[in-house]
C-alpha positions in Angstrom: 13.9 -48.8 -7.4 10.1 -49.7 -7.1 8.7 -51.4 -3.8 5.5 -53.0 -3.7 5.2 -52.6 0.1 1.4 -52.4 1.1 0.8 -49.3 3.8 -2.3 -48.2 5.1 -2.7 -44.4 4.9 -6.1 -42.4 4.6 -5.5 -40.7 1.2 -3.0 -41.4 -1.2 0.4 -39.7 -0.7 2.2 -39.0 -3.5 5.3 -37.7 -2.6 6.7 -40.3 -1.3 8.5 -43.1 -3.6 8.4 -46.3 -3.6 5.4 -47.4 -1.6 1.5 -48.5 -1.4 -1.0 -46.5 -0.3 -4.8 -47.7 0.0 -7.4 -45.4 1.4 -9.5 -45.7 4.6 -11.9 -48.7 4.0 -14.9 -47.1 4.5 -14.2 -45.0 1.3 -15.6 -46.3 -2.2 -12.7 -44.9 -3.6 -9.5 -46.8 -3.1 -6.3 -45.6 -4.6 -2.9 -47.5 -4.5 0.3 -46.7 -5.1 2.0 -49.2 -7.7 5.1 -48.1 -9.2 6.9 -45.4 -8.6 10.5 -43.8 -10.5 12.3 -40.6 -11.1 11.9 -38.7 -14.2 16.1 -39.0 -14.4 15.3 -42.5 -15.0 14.3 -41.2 -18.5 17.6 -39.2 -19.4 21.2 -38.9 -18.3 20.0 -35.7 -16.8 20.6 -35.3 -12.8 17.2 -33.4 -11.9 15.7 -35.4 -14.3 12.7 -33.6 -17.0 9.3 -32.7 -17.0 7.0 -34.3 -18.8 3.9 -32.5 -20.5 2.4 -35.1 -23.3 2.2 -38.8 -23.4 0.1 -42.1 -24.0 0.0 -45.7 -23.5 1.3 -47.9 -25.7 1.6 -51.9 -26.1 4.1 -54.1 -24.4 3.4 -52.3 -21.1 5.0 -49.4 -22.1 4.7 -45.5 -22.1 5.0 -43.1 -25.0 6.5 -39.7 -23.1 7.0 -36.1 -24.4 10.1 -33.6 -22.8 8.4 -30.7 -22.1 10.0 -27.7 -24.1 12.4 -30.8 -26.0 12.3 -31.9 -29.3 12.5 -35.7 -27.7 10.1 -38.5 -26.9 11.0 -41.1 -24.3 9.6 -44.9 -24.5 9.5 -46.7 -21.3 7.8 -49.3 -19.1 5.4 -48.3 -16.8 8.0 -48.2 -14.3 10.7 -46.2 -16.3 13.0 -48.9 -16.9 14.0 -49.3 -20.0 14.0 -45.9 -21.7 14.7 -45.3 -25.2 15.0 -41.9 -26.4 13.5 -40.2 -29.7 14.7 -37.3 -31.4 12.7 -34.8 -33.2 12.7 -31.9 -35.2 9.5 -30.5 -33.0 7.6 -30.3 -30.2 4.7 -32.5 -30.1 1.7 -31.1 -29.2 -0.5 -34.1 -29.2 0.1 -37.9 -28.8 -2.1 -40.7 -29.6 -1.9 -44.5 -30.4 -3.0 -45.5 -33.7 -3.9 -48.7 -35.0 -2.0 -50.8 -32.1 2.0 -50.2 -34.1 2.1 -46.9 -34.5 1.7 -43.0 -32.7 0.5 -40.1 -34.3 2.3 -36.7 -33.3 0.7 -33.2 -33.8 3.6 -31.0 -34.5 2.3 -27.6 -34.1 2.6 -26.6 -37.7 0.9 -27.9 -40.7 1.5 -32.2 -40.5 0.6 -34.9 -38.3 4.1 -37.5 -38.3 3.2 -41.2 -37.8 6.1 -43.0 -35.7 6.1 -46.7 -35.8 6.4 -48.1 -32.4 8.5 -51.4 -33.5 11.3 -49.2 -35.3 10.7 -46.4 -33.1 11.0 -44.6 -36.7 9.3 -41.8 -38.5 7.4 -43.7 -41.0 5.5 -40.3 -43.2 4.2 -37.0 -42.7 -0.3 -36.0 -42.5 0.1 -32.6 -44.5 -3.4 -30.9 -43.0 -2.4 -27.6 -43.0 -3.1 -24.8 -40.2 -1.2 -25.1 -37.1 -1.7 -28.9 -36.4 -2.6 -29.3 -32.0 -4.5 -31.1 -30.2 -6.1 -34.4 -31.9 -7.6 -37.5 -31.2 -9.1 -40.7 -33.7 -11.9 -42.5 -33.4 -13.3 -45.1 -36.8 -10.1 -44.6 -39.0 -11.3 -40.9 -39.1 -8.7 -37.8 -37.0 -10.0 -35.0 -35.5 -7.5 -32.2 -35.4 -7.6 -28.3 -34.3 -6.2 -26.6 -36.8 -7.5 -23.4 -36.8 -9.0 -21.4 -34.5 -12.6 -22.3 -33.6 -12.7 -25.6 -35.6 -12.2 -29.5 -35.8 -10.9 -30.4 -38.6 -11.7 -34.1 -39.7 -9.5 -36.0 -42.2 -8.4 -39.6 -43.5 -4.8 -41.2 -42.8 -3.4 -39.6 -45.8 -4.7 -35.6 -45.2 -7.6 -35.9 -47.1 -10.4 -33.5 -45.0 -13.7 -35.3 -44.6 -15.5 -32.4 -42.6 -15.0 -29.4 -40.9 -16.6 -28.4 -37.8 -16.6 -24.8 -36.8 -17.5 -24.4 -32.9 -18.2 -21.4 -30.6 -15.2 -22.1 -28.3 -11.6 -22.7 -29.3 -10.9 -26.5 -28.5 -7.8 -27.4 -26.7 -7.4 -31.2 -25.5 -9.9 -33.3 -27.0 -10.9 -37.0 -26.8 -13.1 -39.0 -29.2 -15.9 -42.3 -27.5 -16.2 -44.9 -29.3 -19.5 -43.3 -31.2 -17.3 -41.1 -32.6 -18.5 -38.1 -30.5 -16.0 -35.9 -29.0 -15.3 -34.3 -25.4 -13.1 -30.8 -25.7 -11.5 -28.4 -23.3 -11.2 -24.5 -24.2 -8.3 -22.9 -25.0 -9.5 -19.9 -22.9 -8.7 -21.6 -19.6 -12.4 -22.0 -18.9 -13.9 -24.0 -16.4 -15.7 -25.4 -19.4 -16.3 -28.9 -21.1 -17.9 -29.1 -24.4 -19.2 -32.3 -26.6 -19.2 -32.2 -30.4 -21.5 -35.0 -31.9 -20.4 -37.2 -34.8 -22.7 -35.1 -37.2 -21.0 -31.9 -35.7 -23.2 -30.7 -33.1 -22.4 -28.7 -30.2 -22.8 -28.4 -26.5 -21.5 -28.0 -23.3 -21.7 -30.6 -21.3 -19.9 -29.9 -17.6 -19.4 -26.8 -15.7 -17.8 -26.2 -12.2 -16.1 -23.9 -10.0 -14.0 -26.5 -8.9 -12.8 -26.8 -12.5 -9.7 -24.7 -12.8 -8.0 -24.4 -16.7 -9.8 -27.8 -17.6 -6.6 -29.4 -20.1 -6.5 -33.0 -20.5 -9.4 -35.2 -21.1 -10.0 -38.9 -21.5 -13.0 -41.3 -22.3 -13.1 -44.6 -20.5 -14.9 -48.2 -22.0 -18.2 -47.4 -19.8 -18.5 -43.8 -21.5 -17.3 -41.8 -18.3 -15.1 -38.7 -19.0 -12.0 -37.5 -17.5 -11.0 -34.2 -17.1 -7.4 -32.1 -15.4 -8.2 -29.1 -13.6 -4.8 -27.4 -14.6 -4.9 -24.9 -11.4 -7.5 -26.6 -9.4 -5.1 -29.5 -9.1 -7.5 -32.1 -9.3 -9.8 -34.4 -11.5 -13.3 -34.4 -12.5 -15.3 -37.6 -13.5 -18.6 -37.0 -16.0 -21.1 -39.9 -16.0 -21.5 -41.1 -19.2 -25.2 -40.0 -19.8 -23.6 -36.0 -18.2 -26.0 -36.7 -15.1 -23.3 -37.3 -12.4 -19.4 -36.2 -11.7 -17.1 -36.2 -8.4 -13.7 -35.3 -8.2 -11.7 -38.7 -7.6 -8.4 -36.7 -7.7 -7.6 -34.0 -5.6 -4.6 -31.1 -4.4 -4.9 -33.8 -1.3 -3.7 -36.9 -3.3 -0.6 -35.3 -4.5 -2.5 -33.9 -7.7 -0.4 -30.9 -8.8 -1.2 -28.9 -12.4 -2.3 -32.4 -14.3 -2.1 -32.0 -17.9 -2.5 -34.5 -20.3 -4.7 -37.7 -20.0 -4.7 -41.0 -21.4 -6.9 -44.1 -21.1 -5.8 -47.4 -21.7 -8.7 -49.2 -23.7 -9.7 -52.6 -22.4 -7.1 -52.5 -19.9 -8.7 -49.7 -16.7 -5.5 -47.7 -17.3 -5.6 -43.6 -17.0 -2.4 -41.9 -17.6 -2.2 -38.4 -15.6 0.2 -36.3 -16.2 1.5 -33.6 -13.6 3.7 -30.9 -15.2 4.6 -29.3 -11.9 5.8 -31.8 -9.9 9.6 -35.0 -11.6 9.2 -38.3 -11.0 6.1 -40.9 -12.5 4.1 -42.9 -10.5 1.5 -45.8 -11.4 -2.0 -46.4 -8.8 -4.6 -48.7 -8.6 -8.2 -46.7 -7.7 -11.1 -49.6 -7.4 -14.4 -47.1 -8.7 -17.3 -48.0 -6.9 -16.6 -51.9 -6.7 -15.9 -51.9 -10.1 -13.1 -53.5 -12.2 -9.8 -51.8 -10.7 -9.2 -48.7 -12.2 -5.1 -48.1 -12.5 -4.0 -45.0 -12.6 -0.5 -43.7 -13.6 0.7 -40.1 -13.1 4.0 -39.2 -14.2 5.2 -35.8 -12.4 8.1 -33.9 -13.3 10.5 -32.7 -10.3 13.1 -34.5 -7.9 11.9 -35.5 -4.5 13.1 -37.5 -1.4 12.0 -40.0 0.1 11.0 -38.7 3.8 
């Protein structure tokens, strides 16, 4: 059941269900709790499932990965009708292409396309490698394939470029100038940027940044990043000048994962592997345009 009941509380707190939550006035950053449902609402599963990959996709709904399953669940934002997908693999990465369909890394050598009407495998990217994280940006996929490197290629496999880099890229998440923001596989505390014309650097680095996974570009150029341990999450300026930490251990943030922005729409998926149930928040930045944010956690917990 989601309530849209409006409460005033001083930070937003995320383990209860149900509810709004808008922070004191004085501070620029409000957060809000929207929606809010059970992981169970996924799957005929009692404790419900965790969730570790996952992106936005039209008609309001998410595109969701089992963690350790070879399914996908589709849902609305607020977990209402689910649909489940089977596979024949664990997708390591999941991202929206061209509005109708999702591209899945599979942790071997292909990339499958799913097409989001049919909810059907439509064909298989043979790149080669061990296929992980990925993003797309101008028709063009980046993919890790092998250690050390991006490898660029066409719809149909066919490598455009290779970049080799001096850290092993984890997450990573193309702007729209086809430049692209990584994470380390090394759980560093690390962010790196490879240009379009494959040059490194690294761009962020804090002690408040704990196993940096996910990471997400917004439409003004700012980036997103999970502090996996750290339990919390980093903004970078788009020019690298400026970050806070919106997100903390204190808003209900626990081992955040996987991002996803919502272009055009001020919507950032966060997923929290270490808590089940998925909730959806509105955070104005600044006095800007409303900036929702949905986290989907993965454990059972009552409403207090």
């Amino acid at each position: 059941m989601v309530d849209n009941v409006l409460v005033p509380m001083p930070v937003l707190n995320i383990d209860q269900q149900g509810q709004c939550f808008a922070r004191a006035p004085g501070d620029k950053r409000k957060l809000t709790l929207i929606y809010s449902f059970q992981t169970k609402k996924l799957v005929n599963i009692k404790d419900g499932v965790r969730i570790s990959r996952g992106c936005f996709i039209p008609g309001d709904r998410l595109l969701l990965s089992q963690y350790e399953c070879q399914k996908l669940s589709v849902c609305k934002f607020d977990g209402s009708n689910s649909t489940i997908i089977d596979l024949d693999y664990y997708p390591e990465s999941i991202i929206l292409y061209e509005n109708n369909h999702a591209l899945l890394s599979t942790g071997g050598e292909s990339i499958q396309i799913i097409n989001l009407s049919s909810l059907q495998h439509v064909r298989s990217i043979i790149v080669g490698g061990r296929c992980l994280g990925m993003t797309i940006v101008k028709e063009k996929i980046w993919v890790k394939n092998q250690p050390n490197t991006l490898t660029i290629v066409d719809i149909n496999g066919k490598v455009l470029n290779t970049t080799k880099t001096t850290f092993n890229p984890y997450y990573i998440c193309a702007n729209k100038d086809g430049d692209v923001y990584c994470t380390d596989c090394h759980n560093s505390n690390k962010v790196f940027l490879v240009t379009s014309d494959g040059k490194e650097r690294e761009i962020y680095n804090s002690p408040d940044l704990k196993t940096a996974r996910g990471v997400a570009v917004d439409d003004r150029g700012d980036v997103y990043v999970a502090g996996n341990i750290s339990n919390n999450l980093h903004r970078i300026s788009n020019n690298g000048q400026k970050h806070d930490i919106p997100l903390t251990a204190d808003d209900g943030i626990n081992g955040p994962t996987e991002l996803s922005y919502n272009c055009g729409m001020n919507e950032l998926l966060v997923m929290l592997l270490n808590s089940p149930s998925a909730r959806v928040c509105s955070w104005d930045s600044i006095g800007s345009i409303p900036f929702r944010i949905l986290t989907v956690t993965s454990a059972i917990e009552s409403i207090s």
